[in-house]
N, C-alpha and C positions, 0 to 999 in steps of 0.2 A: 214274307210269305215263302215256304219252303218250297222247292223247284220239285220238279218230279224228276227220280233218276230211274237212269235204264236197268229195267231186271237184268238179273244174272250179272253184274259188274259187281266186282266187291267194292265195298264202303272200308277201308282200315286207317288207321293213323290217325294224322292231323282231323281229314275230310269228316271220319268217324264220329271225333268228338265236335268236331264245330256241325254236326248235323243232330248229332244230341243235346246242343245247348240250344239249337232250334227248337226243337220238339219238346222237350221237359218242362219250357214253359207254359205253352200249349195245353200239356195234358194236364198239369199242376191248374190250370184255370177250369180245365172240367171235358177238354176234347177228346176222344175216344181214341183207344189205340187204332181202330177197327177204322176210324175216318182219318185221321194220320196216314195211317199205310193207303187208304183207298187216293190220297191228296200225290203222297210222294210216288206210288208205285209200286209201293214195297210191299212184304208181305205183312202179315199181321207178326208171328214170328220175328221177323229181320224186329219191326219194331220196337216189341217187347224188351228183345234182347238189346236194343239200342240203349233204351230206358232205364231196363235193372243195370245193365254196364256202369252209367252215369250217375248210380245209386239216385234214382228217383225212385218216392214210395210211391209202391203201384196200390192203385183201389182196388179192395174186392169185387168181386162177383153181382154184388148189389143185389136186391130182393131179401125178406125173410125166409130161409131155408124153411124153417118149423111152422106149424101151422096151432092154434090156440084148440087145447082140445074144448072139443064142446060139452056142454053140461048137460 
Protein backbone atom coordinates (compact mmCIF):
# COMPACT_ATOMS: atom_id res chain seq x y z
CA UNK A 1 0.00 0.00 0.00
CA UNK A 2 1.44 3.36 -0.87
CA UNK A 3 1.93 5.71 2.24
CA UNK A 4 0.67 9.13 2.00
CA UNK A 5 3.46 11.94 1.60
CA UNK A 6 3.56 15.36 2.89
CA UNK A 7 2.50 18.06 0.28
CA UNK A 8 4.86 20.52 -0.87
CA UNK A 9 8.03 18.03 -0.18
CA UNK A 10 9.60 17.28 -3.45
CA UNK A 11 9.47 13.61 -4.50
CA UNK A 12 13.10 13.37 -7.03
CA UNK A 13 15.57 10.60 -7.59
CA UNK A 14 15.65 7.23 -6.28
CA UNK A 15 12.18 8.05 -3.82
CA UNK A 16 10.65 9.27 -7.45
CA UNK A 17 11.04 6.32 -9.25
CA UNK A 18 10.44 3.69 -6.43
CA UNK A 19 6.94 5.72 -5.82
CA UNK A 20 6.26 5.25 -9.66
CA UNK A 21 6.80 1.54 -9.58
CA UNK A 22 4.18 1.70 -6.85
CA UNK A 23 1.63 3.34 -8.67
CA UNK A 24 2.01 2.12 -12.36
CA UNK A 25 0.83 -1.07 -11.34
CA UNK A 26 -2.10 0.21 -9.60
CA UNK A 27 -3.25 2.25 -12.51
CA UNK A 28 -2.34 -0.53 -15.28
CA UNK A 29 -4.94 -2.70 -13.14
CA UNK A 30 -7.79 0.04 -13.58
CA UNK A 31 -7.18 2.74 -10.47
CA UNK A 32 -7.72 6.28 -11.09
CA UNK A 33 -5.12 8.93 -11.16
CA UNK A 34 -7.70 11.07 -9.41
CA UNK A 35 -7.80 8.20 -6.23
CA UNK A 36 -4.02 7.57 -6.37
CA UNK A 37 -3.44 11.28 -5.59
CA UNK A 38 -6.56 11.27 -3.26
CA UNK A 39 -4.64 7.78 -1.39
CA UNK A 40 -1.00 9.41 -1.34
CA UNK A 41 -1.80 13.10 -0.94
CA UNK A 42 -0.74 14.22 -3.91
CA UNK A 43 -2.03 16.25 -6.45
CA UNK A 44 -3.71 14.80 -9.40
CA UNK A 45 -0.94 16.67 -11.51
CA UNK A 46 2.22 15.56 -9.33
CA UNK A 47 0.54 12.06 -10.35
CA UNK A 48 0.07 12.14 -13.76
CA UNK A 49 3.35 13.46 -14.28
CA UNK A 50 4.67 10.66 -11.99
CA UNK A 51 3.12 8.22 -14.43
CA UNK A 52 3.97 9.65 -18.10
CA UNK A 53 7.72 10.09 -16.42
CA UNK A 54 7.73 6.17 -16.01
CA UNK A 55 6.34 5.84 -19.52
CA UNK A 56 3.01 4.25 -18.46
CA UNK A 57 0.21 4.32 -21.12
CA UNK A 58 -2.09 6.67 -19.72
CA UNK A 59 -6.14 5.84 -20.66
CA UNK A 60 -8.10 8.26 -22.32
CA UNK A 61 -10.68 10.40 -21.23
CA UNK A 62 -13.29 7.50 -21.45
CA UNK A 63 -16.94 8.12 -22.69
CA UNK A 64 -18.13 8.58 -26.48
CA UNK A 65 -17.22 12.09 -27.36
CA UNK A 66 -19.86 11.75 -30.64
CA UNK A 67 -23.22 11.22 -30.24
CA UNK A 68 -25.17 8.85 -33.32
CA UNK A 69 -27.02 11.23 -35.45
CA UNK A 70 -30.54 10.39 -35.41
CA UNK A 71 -32.69 9.46 -38.44
Amino acid sequence: MTRTLSRGTRVTGAERTKLAAELAPRYAAGESIRDLAAETGRSYGFIYNVLKEAGVPLRGRGGNTRRKKSS
